[in-house]
N, C-alpha and C positions, 0 to 999 in steps of 0.2 A: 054519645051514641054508642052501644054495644049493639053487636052483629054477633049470635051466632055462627060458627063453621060447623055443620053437621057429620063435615067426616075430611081426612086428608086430601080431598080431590082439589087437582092444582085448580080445574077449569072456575071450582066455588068460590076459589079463592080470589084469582083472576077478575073476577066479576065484581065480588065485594070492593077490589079494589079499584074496579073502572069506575063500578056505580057512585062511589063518592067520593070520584079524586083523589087518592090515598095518593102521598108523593114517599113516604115512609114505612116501613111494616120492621115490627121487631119479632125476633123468632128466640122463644127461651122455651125451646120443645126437641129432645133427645127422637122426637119421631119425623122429624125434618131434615132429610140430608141433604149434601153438595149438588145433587143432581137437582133434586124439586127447586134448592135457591136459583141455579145456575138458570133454569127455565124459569123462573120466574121474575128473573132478572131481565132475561132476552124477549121474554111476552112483554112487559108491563115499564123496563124500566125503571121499578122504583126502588128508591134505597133501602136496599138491606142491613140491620144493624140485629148483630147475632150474640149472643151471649152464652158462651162456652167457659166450661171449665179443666174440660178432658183432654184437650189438644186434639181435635178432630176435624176434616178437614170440610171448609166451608167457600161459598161464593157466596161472599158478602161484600159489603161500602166500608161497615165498620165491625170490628170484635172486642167483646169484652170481655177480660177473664178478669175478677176484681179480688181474686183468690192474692192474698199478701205475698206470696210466694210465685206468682204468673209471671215468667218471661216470654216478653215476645220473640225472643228468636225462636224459639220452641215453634212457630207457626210456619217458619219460614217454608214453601212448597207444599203450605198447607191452604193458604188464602192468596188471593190475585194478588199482584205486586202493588197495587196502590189500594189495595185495603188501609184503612186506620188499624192500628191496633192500641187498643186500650189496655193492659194490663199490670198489676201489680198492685200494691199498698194505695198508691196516690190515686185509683180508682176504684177503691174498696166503695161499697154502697154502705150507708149508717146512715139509719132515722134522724131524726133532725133531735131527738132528745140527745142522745148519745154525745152530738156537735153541742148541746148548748151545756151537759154538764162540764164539757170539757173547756167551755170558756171561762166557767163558775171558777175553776179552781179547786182546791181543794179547800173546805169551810173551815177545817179545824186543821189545820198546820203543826199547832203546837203538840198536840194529841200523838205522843208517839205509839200508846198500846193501840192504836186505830189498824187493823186490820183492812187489807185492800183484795180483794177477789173477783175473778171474773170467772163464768160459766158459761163456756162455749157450745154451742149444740150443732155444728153445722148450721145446714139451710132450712131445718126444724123450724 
């Protein structure tokens, strides 16, 4: 099921989420701040699971920064005290190709002129 939101207003949002039971909402939008979670926390209830990279401050259940270098203390008095916090290398996100080369191994071992590179792009 996809629901459009046709604009920031809490009350739309609100509703999408009564209308079909939503017990979870995840927010990965730089146009949602502390105040709209914290209210839509105190209307509705539902768990908040926020995905930040910037260190900014949030009213959420849980936060993920999966940036290789995220420290959670960096959050501290930035999220409610019993927020989860997710962050660093061991919650990086990678496609399930990425996991399965890495189980292959490398094919040719013995191949020492074998060149290895990677090209990073951001969130591109």
């Amino acid at each position: 099921m996809i629901e459009i939101i046709n604009s920031n207003d809490l009350e739309e949002l609100v509703g999408i989420i009564k209308k079909y039971s939503i017990d979870m909402i995840v927010i990965d939008y730089y146009g949602i701040d502390y105040d709209f979670e914290k209210a839509l926390k105190e209307i509705t209830d539902v768990t908040i699971f926020v995905l930040d990279d910037t260190y900014e401050k949030h009213y959420c259940d849980i936060l993920l920064n999966h940036n290789i270098y995220a420290d959670s203390i960096k959050y501290k008095n930035l999220v409610p005290q019993n927020a989860e916090l997710r962050c660093g290398i061991k919650f990086t996100l990678l496609r399930n190709e990425f996991i399965e080369e890495k189980q292959k191994g490398r094919q040719n071992k013995s191949d020492t002129n074998q060149l290895n590179a990677i090209i990073v792009m951001g969130g591109s």
